[in-house]
N, C-alpha and C positions, 0 to 999 in steps of 0.2 A: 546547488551544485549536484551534477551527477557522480555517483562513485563505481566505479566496476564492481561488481558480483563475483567473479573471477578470483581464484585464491590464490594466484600469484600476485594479485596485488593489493593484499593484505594489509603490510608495512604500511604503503599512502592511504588507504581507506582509514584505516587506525589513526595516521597521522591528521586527516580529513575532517573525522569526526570528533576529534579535540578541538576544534575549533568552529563547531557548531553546539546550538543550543536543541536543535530535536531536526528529526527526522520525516520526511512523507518516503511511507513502502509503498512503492506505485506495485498494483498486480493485476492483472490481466482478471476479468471477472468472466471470462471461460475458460482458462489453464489456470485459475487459482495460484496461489506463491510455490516457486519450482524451486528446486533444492539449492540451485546455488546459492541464492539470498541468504541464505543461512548462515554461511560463512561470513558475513559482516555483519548478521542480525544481532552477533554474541555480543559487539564490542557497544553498543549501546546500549542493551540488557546491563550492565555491567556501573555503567552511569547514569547520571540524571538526564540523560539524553530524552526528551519527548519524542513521542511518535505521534503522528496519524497516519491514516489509511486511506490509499489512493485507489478505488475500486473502478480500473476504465476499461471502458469499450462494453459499457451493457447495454448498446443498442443492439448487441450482435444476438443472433435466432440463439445460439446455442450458451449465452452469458447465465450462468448462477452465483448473482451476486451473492447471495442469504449464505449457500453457503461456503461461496470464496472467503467473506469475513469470519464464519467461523472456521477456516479453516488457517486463515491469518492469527486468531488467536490460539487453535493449538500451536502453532508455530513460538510465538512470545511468550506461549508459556512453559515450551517445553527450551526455552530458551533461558529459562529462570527471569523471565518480566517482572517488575513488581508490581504492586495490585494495583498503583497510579495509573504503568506504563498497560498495565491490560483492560484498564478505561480508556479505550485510543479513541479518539476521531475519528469518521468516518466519512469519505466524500465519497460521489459517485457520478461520472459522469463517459464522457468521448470525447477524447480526443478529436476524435475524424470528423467530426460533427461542431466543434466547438463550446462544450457547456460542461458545467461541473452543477452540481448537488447534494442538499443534506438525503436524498431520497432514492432508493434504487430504480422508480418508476418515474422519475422526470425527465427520461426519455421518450414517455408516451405524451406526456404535456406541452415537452418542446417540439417534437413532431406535429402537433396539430397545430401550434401558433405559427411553424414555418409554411406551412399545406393554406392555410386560410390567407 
């Protein structure tokens, strides 16, 4: 399920995330995690809610994935994470392109298996 960012809608996020078991933070791996997100990043900091990390669009020229994830974990930490929730997951992949990944460079792997 997606949830708004948005902090008017706080109330159903809240209510949203009562009724899950964890979370994927999609963020953009050239604009890194933007401030809204924060506002609903608390309410899962808070329970046993699981996270991973959804690092997309690092085919793009200008993508820093290395340090969009660290910069995802200043985010959960300074969000009071616990030390479980700041072992996250990491995927990496594109959307526009079709593929996901344990690796920030399997976008140069998948690019030549479609080229061939």
């Amino acid at each position: 399920m997606d949830t708004p960012g948005h902090a008017d809608f706080g109330g159903e996020v809240e209510r949203i995330l009562g009724m899950v078991d964890g979370v994927l933070v999609l963020v953009d791996a050239a604009e890194g995690p933007l401030r809204r997100p924060s506002s609903w990043s608390r309410r899962p900091s808070r329970s046993a809610c699981d996270r991973s990390s959804v690092i997309n669009k690092v085919d793009r020229s200008d993508a820093r994935p290395t340090v969009v994830v660290n910069e995802v974990f200043d985010l959960f930490a300074a969000l009071d994470a616990s030390e479980e929730q700041l072992d996250f997951p990491i995927l990496y992949g594109s959307a526009k392109e079709g593929w996901m990944a344990t690796s920030p460079n399997a976008h140069k792997i998948w690019a030549r298996r479609t080229m061939a």
